[in-house]
Every structure is written in structure tokens, then in C-alpha cells.
OpenMM code with the backbone's topology and positions (N, CA, C; nanometers):
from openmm import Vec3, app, unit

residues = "UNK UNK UNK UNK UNK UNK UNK UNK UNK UNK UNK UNK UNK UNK UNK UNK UNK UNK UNK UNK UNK UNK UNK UNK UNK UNK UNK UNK UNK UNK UNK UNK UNK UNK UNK UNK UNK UNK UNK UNK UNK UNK UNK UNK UNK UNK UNK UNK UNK UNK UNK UNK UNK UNK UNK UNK UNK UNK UNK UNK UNK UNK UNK UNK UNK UNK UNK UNK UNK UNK UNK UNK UNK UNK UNK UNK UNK UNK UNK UNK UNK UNK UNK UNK UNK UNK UNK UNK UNK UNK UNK UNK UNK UNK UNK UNK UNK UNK UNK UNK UNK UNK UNK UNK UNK UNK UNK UNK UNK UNK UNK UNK UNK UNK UNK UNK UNK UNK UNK UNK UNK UNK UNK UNK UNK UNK UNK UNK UNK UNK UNK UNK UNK UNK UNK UNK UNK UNK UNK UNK UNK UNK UNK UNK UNK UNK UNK UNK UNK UNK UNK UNK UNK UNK UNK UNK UNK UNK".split()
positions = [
    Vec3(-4.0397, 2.8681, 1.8895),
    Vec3(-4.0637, 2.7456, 1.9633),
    Vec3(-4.0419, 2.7681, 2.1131),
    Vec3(-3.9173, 2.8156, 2.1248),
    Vec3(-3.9155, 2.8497, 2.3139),
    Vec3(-4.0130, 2.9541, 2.3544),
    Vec3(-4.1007, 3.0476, 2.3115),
    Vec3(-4.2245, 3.1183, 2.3183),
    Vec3(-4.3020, 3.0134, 2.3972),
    Vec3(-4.3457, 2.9380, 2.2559),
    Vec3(-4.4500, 2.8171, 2.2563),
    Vec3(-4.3985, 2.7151, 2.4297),
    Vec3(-4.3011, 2.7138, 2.4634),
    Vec3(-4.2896, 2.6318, 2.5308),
    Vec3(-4.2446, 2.6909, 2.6734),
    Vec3(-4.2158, 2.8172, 2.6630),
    Vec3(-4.2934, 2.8761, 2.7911),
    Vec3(-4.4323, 2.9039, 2.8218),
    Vec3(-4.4940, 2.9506, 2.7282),
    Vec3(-4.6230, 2.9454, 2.7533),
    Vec3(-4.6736, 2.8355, 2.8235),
    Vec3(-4.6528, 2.6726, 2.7510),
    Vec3(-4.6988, 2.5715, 2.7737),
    Vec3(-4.6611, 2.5121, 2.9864),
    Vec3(-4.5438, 2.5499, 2.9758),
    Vec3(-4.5075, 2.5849, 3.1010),
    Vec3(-4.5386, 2.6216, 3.2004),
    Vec3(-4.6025, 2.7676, 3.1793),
    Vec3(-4.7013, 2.8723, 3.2248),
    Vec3(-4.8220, 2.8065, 3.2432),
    Vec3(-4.8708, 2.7586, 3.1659),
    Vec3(-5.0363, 2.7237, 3.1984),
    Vec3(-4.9874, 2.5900, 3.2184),
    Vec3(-4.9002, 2.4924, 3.2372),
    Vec3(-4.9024, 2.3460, 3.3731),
    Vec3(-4.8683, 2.4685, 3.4881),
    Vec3(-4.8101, 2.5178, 3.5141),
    Vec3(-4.7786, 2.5725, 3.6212),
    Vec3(-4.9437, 2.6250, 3.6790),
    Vec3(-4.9794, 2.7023, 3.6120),
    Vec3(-5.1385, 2.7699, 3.6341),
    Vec3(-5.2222, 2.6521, 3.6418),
    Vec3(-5.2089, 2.5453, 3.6463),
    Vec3(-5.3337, 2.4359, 3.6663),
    Vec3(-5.2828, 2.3666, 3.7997),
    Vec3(-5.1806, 2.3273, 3.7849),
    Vec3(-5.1114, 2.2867, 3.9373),
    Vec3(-5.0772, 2.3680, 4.0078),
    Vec3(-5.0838, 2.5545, 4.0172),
    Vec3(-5.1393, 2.6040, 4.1205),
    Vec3(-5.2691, 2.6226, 4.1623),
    Vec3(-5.3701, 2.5738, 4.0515),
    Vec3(-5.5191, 2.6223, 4.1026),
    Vec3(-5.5715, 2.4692, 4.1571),
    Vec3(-5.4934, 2.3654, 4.1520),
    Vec3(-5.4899, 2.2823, 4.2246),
    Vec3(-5.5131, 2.2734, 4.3815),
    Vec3(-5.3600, 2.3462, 4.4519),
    Vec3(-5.3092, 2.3830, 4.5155),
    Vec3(-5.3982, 2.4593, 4.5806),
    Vec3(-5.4347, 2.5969, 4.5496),
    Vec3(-5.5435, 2.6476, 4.5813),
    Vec3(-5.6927, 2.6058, 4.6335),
    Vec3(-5.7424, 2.5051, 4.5337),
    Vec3(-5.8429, 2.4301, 4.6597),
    Vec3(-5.7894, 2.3434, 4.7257),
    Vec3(-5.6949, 2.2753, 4.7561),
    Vec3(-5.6255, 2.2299, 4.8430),
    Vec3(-5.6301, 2.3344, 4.9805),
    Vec3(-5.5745, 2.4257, 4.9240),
    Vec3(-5.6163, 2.5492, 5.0644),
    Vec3(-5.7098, 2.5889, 5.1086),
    Vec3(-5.7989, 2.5835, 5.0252),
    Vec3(-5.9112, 2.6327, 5.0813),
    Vec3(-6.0479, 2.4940, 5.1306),
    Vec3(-5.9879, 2.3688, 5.1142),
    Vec3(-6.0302, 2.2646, 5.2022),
    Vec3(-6.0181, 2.2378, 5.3227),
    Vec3(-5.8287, 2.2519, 5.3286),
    Vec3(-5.7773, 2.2787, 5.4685),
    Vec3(-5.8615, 2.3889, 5.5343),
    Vec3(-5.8746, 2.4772, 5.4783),
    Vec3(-5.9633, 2.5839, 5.5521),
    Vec3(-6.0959, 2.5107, 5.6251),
    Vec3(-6.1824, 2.4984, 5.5191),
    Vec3(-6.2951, 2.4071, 5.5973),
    Vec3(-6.2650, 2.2974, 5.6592),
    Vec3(-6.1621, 2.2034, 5.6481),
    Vec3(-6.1309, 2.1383, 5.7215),
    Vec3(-6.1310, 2.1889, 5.9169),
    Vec3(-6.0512, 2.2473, 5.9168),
    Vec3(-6.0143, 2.3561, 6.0448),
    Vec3(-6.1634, 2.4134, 6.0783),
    Vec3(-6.2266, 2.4531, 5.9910),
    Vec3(-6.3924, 2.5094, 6.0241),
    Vec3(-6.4523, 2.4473, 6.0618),
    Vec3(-6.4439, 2.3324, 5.9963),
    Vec3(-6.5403, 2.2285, 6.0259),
    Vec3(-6.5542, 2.0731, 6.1003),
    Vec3(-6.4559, 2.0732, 6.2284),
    Vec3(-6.4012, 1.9771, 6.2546),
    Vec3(-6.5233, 1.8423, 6.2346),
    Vec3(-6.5966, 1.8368, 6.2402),
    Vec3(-6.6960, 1.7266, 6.2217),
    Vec3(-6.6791, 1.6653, 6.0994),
    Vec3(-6.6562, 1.7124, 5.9754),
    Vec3(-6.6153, 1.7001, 5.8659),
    Vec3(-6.4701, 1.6739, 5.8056),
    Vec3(-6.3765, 1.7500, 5.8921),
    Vec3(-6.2043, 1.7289, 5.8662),
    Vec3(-6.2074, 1.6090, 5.8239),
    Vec3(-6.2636, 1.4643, 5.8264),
    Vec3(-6.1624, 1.3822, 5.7383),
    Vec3(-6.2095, 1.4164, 5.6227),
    Vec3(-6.3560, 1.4190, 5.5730),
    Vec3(-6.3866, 1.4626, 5.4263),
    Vec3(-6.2959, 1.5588, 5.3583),
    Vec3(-6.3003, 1.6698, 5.4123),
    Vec3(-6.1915, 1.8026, 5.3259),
    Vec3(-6.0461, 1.7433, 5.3648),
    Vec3(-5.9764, 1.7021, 5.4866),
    Vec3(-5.8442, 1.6582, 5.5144),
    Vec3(-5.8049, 1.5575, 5.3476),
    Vec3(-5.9053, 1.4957, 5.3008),
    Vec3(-5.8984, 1.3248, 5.2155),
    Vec3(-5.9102, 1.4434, 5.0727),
    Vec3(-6.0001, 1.5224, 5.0688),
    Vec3(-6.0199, 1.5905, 4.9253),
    Vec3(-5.8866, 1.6608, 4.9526),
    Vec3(-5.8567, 1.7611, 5.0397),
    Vec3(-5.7521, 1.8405, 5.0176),
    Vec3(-5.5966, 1.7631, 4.9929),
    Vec3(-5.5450, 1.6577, 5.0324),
    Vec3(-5.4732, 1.5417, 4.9933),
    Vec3(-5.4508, 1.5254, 4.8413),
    Vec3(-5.5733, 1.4947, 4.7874),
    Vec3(-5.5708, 1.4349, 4.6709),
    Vec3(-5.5534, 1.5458, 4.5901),
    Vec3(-5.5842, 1.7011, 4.6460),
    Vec3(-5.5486, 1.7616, 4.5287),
    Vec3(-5.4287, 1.8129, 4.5202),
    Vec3(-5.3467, 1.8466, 4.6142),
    Vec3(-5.1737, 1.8256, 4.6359),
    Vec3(-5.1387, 1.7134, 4.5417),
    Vec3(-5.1868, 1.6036, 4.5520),
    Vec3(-5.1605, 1.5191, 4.4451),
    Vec3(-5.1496, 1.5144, 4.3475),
    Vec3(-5.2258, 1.5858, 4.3143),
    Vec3(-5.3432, 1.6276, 4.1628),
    Vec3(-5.2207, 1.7359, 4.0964),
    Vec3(-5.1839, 1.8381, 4.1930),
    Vec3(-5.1088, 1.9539, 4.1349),
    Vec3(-4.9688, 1.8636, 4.1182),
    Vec3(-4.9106, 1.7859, 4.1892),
    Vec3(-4.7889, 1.7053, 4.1622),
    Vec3(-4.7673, 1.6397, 4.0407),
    Vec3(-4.8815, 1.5750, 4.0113),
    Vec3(-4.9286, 1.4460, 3.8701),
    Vec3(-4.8858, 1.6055, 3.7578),
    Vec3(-5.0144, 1.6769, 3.7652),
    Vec3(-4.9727, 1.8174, 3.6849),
    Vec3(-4.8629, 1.8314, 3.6226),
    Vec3(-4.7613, 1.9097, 3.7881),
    Vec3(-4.6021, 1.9313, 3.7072),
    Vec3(-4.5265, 1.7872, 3.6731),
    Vec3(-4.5807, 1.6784, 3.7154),
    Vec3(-4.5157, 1.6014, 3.6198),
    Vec3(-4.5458, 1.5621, 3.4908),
    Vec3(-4.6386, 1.5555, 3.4348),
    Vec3(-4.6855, 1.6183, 3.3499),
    Vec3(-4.6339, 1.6915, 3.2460),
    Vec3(-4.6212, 1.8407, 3.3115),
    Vec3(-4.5373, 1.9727, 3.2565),
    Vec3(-4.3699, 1.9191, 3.2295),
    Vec3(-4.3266, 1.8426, 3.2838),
    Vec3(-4.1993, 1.7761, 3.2968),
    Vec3(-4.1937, 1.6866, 3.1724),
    Vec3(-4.2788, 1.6145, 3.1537),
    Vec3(-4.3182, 1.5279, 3.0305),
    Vec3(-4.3016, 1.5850, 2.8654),
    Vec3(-4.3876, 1.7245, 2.8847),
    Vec3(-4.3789, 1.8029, 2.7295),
    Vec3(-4.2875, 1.8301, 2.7436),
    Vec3(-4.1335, 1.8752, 2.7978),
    Vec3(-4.0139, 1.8663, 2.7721),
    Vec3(-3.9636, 1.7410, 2.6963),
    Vec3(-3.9771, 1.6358, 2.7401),
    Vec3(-3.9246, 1.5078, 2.6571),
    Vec3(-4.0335, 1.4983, 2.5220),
    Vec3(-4.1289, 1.5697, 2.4966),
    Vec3(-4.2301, 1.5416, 2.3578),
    Vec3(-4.2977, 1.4165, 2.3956),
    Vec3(-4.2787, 1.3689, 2.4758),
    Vec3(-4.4067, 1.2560, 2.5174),
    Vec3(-4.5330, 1.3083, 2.5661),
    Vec3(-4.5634, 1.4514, 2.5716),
    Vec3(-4.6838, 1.4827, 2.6373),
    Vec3(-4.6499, 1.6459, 2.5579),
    Vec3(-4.8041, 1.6685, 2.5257),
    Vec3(-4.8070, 1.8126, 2.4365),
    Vec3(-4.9295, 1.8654, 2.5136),
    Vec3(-4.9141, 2.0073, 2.5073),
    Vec3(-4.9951, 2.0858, 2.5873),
    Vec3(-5.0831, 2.1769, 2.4773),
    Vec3(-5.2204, 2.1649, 2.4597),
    Vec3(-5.2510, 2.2400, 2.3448),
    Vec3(-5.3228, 2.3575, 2.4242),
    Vec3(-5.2384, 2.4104, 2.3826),
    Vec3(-5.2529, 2.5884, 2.4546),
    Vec3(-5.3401, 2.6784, 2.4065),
    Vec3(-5.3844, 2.6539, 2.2792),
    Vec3(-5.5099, 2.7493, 2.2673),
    Vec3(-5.6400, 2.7069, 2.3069),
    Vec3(-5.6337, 2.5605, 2.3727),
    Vec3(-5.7454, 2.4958, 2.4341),
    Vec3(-5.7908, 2.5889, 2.5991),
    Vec3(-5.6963, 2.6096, 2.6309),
    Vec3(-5.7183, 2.6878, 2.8038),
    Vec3(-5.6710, 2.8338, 2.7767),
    Vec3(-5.7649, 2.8858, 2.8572),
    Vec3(-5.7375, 3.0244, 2.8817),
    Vec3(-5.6266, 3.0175, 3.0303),
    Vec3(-5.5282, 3.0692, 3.0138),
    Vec3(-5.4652, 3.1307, 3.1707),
    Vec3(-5.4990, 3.2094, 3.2658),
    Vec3(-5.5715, 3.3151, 3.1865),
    Vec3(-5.6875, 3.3986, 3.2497),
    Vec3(-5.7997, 3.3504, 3.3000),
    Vec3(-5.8388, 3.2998, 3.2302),
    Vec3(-5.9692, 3.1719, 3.3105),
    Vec3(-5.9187, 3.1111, 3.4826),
    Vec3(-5.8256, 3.0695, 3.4085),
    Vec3(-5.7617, 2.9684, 3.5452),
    Vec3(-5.7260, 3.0630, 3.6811),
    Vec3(-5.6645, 3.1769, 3.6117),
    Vec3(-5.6537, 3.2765, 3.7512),
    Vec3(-5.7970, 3.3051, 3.7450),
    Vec3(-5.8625, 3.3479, 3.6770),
    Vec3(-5.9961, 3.3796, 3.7419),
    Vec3(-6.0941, 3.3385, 3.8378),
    Vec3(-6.0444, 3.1776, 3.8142),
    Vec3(-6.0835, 3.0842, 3.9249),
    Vec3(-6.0077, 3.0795, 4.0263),
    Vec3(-5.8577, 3.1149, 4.0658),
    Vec3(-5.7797, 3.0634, 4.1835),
    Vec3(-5.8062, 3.2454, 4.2575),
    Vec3(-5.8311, 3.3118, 4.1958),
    Vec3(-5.8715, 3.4582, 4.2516),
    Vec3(-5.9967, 3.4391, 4.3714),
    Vec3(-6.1444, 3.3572, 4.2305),
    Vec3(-6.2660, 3.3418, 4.3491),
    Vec3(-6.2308, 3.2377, 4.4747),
    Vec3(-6.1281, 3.1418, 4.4309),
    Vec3(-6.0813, 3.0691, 4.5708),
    Vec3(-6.0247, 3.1637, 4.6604),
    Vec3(-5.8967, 3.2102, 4.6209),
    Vec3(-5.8778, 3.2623, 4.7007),
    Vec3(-5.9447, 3.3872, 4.7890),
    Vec3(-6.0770, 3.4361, 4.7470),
    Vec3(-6.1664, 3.5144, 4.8282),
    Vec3(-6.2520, 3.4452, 4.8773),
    Vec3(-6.2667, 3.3020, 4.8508),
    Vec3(-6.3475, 3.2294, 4.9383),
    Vec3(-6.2801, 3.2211, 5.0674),
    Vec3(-6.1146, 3.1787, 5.0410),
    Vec3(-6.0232, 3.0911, 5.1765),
    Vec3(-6.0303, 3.2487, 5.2548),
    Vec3(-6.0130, 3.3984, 5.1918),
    Vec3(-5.9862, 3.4863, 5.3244),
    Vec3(-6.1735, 3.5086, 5.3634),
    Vec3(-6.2670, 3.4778, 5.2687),
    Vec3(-6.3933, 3.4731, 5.3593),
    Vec3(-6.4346, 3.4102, 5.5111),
    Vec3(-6.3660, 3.2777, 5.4799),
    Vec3(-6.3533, 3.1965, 5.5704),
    Vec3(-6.2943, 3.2473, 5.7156),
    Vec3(-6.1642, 3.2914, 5.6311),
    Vec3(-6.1259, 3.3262, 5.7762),
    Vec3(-6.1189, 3.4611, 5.8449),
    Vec3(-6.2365, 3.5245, 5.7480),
    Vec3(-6.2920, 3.6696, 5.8209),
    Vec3(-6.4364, 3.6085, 5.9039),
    Vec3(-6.4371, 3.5190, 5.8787),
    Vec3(-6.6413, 3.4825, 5.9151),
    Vec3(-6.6497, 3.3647, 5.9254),
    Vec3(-6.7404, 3.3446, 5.9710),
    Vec3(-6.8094, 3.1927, 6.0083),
    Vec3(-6.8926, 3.1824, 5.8612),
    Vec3(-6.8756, 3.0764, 5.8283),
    Vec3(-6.9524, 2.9967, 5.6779),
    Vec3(-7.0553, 2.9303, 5.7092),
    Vec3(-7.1700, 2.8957, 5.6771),
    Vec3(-7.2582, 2.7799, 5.7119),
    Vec3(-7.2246, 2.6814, 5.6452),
    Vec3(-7.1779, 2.5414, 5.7298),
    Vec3(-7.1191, 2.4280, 5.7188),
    Vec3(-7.2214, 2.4619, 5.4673),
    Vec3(-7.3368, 2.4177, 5.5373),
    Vec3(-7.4299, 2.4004, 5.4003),
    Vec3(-7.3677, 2.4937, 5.2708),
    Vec3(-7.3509, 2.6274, 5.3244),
    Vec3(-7.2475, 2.6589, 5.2137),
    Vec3(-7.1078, 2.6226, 5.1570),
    Vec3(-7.0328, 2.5542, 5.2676),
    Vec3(-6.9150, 2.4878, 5.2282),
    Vec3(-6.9300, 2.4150, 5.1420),
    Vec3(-7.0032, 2.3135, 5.1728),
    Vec3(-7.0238, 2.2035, 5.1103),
    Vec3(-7.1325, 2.2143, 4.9590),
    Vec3(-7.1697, 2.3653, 4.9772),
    Vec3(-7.1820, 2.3927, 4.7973),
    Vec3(-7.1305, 2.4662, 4.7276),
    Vec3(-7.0307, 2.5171, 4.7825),
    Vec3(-6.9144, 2.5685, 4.7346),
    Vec3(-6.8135, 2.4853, 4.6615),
    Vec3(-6.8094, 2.3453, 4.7511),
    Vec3(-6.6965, 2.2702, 4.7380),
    Vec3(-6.7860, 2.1735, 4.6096),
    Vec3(-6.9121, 2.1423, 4.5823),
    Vec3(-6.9528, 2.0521, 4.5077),
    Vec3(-6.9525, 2.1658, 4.3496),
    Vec3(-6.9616, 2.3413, 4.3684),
    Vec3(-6.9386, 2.3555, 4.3077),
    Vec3(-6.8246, 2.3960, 4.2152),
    Vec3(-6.7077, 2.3857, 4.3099),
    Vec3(-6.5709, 2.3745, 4.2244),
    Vec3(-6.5718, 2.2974, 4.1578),
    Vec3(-6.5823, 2.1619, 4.2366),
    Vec3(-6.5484, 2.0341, 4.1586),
    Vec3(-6.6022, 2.0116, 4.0314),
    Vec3(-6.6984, 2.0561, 4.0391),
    Vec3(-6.8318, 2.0527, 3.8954),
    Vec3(-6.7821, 2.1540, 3.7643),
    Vec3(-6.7392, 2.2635, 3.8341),
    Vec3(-6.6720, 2.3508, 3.7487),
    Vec3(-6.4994, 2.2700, 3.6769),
    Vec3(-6.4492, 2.2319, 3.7670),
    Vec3(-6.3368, 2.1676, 3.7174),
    Vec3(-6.3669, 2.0433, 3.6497),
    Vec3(-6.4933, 1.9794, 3.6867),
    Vec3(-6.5177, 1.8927, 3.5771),
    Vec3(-6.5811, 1.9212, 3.3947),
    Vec3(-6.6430, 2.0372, 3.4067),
    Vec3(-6.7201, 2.1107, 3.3407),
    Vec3(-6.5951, 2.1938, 3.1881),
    Vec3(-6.5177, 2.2581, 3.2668),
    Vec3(-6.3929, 2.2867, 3.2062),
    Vec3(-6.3112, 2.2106, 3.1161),
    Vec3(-6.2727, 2.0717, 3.1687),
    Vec3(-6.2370, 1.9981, 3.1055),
    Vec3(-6.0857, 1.9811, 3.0925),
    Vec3(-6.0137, 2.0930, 3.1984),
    Vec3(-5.8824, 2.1278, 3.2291),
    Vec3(-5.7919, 2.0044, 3.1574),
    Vec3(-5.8565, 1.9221, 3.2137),
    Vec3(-5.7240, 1.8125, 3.1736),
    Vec3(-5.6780, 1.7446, 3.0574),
    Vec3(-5.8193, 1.7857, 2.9487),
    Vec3(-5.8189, 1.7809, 2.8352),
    Vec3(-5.6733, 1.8473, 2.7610),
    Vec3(-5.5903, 1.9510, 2.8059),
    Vec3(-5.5230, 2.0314, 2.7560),
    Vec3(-5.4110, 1.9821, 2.7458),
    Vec3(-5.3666, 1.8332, 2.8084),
    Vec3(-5.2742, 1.7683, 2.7693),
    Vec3(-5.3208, 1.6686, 2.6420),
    Vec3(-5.2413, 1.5993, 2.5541),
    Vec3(-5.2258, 1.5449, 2.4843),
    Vec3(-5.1114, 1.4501, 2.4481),
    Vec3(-5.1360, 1.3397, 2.4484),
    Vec3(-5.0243, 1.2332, 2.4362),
    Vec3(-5.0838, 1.0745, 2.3753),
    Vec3(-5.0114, 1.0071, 2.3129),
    Vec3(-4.9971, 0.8621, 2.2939),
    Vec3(-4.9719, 0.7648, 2.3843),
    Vec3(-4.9030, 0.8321, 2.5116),
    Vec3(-4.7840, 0.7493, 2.6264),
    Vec3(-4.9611, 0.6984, 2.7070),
    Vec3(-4.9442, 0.5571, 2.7021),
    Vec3(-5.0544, 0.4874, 2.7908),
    Vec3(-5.0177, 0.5217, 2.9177),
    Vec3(-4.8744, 0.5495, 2.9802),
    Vec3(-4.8539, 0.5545, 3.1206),
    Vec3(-4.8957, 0.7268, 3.1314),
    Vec3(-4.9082, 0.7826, 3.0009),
    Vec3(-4.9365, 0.9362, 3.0519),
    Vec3(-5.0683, 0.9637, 3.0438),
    Vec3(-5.1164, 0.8790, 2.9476),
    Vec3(-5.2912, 0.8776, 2.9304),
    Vec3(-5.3571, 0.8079, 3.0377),
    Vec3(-5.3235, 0.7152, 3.1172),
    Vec3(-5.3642, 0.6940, 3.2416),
    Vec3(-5.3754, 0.7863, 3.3756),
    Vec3(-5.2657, 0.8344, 3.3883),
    Vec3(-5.2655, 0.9765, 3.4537),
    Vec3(-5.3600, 1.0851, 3.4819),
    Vec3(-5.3856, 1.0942, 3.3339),
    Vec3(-5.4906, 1.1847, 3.3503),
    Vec3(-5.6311, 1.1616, 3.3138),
    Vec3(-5.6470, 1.0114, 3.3068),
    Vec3(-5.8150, 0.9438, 3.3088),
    Vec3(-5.8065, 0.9412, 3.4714),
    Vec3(-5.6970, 0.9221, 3.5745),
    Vec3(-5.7016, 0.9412, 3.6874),
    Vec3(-5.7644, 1.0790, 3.7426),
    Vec3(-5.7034, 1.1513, 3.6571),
    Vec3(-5.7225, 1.2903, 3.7247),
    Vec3(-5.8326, 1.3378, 3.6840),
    Vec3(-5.9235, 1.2971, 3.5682),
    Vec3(-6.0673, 1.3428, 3.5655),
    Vec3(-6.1568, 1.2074, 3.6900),
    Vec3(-6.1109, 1.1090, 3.6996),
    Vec3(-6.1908, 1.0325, 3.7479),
    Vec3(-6.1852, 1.1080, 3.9032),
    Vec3(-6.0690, 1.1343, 3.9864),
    Vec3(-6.0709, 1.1923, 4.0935),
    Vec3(-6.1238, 1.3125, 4.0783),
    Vec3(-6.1248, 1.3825, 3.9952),
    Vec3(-6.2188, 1.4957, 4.0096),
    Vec3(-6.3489, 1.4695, 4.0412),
    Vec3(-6.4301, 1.3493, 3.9607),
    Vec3(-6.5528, 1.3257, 3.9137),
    Vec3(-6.5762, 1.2759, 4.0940),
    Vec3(-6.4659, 1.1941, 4.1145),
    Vec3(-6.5213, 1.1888, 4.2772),
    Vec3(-6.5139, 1.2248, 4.3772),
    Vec3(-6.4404, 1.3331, 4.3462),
    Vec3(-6.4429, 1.4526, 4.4655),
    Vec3(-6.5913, 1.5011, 4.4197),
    Vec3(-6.6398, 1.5542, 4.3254),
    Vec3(-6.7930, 1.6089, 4.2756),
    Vec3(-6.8824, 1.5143, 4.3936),
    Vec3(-6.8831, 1.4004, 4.3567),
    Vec3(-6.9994, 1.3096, 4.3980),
    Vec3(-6.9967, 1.2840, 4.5309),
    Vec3(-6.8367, 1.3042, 4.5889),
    Vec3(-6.8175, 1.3168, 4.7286),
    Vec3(-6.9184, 1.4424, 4.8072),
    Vec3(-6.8987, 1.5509, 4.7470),
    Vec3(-6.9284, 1.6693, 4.7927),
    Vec3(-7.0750, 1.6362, 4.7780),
    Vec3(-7.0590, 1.5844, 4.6194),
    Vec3(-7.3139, 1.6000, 4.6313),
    Vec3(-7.3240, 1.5276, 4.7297),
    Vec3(-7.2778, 1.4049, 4.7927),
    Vec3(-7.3262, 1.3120, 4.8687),
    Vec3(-7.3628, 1.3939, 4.9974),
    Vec3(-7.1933, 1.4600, 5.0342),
    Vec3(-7.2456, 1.5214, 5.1431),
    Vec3(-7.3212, 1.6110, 5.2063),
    Vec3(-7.3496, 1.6889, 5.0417),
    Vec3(-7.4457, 1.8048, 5.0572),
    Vec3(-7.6079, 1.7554, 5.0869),
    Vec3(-7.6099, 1.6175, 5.0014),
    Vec3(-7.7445, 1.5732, 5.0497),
    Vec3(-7.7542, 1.5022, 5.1591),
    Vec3(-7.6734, 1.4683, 5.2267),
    Vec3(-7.6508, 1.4349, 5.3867),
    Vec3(-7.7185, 1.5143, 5.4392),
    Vec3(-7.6417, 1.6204, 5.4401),
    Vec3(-7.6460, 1.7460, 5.5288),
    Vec3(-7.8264, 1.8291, 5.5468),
    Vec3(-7.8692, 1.8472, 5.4315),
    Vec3(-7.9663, 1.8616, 5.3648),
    Vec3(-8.0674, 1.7389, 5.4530),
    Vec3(-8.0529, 1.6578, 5.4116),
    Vec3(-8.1382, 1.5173, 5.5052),
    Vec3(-8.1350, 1.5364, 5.6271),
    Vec3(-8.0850, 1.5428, 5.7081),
    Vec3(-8.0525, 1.5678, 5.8533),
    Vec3(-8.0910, 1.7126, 5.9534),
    Vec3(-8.0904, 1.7993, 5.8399),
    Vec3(-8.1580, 1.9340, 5.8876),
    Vec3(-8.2788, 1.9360, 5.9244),
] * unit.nanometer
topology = app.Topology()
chain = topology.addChain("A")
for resn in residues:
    res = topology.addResidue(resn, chain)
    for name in ("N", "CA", "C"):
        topology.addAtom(name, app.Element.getBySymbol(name[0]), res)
């Protein structure tokens, strides 16, 4: 059982750092892209948030009000993704990005993190914990639609 519940540990920890991670690498375009900074400043926010809700969360399957079904997520997956972030954030700051690629970069995280289904990997009865995380797919879903919007902005205006 304490196996089982480090593991479970391990991968909240691995989702609320790959959180974290586009969080960084928003701030990045943020700073790139000052015309844009409140868009990435407002996404990168919410996902600091996002990784917080997480370990609380992870805090939760300690009390058995919230279960983590662990053969649902790969951990490897999840670094696999905070790896390509993180070679996006030192791209950035080896080179100039075209604004247009940011912004399909960023519509395609979000899509991927919606696609995944990450948040699926909790499990609970607790309405105050099942709310939580209809939050946290819904903010995903609108960070996505944030990003298409702006990509077809951007796109329009060229």
C-alpha cells in the first residue's frame, strides 16, 4: 500500500509540475511578446493555479476522499511533455519565435492537455472535490479557445 501511495504522489506531483511548466513557458511569451502579455500574463496565472488545485488534490488521497487511478496516466508521458516545454521555453530564449508560432504552440498544448484527459486520473464522490476538477477541465477548455481565438485574430489581421 505505501508503494501504491507513493506512486500516486509521484504522478500529482508530475501533473502539478507540468502545470507549472507551461506556466513558464507563457511567462516566456509573455516577456516576448509584450503586445500580448496580458493574454499569456492571465493563462500563465491560471495555471500556477491549476498546479496548486493539483497538490491539493494530492493532499486529499491522503484523507481517502480523493483516489488517484494510476494505471490511467503514464509518468513518462507527462515528463515527455514537460521535456518538449521545456525545449520550447530555452528555444525562446535562444531566438526570436514568430508571435504566429506562439500562439500555435500555445493552442496546441492546451488541446493536448485537453485531449489527454489528465484530470480524469483523479477519482472521488466529494462534490467539493468533483467540482474542482470540472473546473480544471473547463479552464483548460478555455485556455484552448483562448489561444484558437487568438490564433485566428492574428491570422485575420496579417
Amino acid at each position: 500500500m505505501l508503494n501504491q501511495d507513493k506512486k500516486a504522489s509521484d504522478l500529482v506531483e508530475k501533473l502539478a509540475s507540468n502545470e507549472e511548466f507551461v506556466a513558464r513557458l507563457y511567462k516566456g511569451y509573455a516577456n516576448a511578446f509584450p503586445i500580448q502579455r496580458e493574454f499569456w500574463v492571465s493563462l500563465a496565472a491560471e495555471e500556477m493555479k491549476h498546479a496548486s488545485w493539483i497538490r491539493n488534490l494530492g493532499v486529499k488521497t491522503e484523507t481517502r476522499r480523493i483516489f488517484v487511478e494510476e494505471g490511467r496516466f503514464n509518468t513518462v508521458a507527462i515528463q515527455t511533455f514537460m521535456n518538449y516545454l521545456d525545449k520550447e521555453l530555452a528555444r525562446l530564449n535562444e531566438q526570436e519565435i514568430p508571435l504566429i508560432e506562439a500562439l500555435s504552440i500555445t493552442l496546441y498544448i492546451e488541446q493536448s492537455l485537453i485531449e489527454s484527459k489528465s484530470f480524469e486520473v483523479f477519482k472521488t464522490d466529494s462534490a467539493e472535490l468533483k467540482h474542482t476538477l470540472i473546473k480544471l477541465r473547463d479552464d483548460t477548455l478555455a485556455h484552448r479557445n483562448k489561444a484558437k481565438e487568438e490564433l485566428e485574430t492574428y491570422k485575420k489581421n496579417q
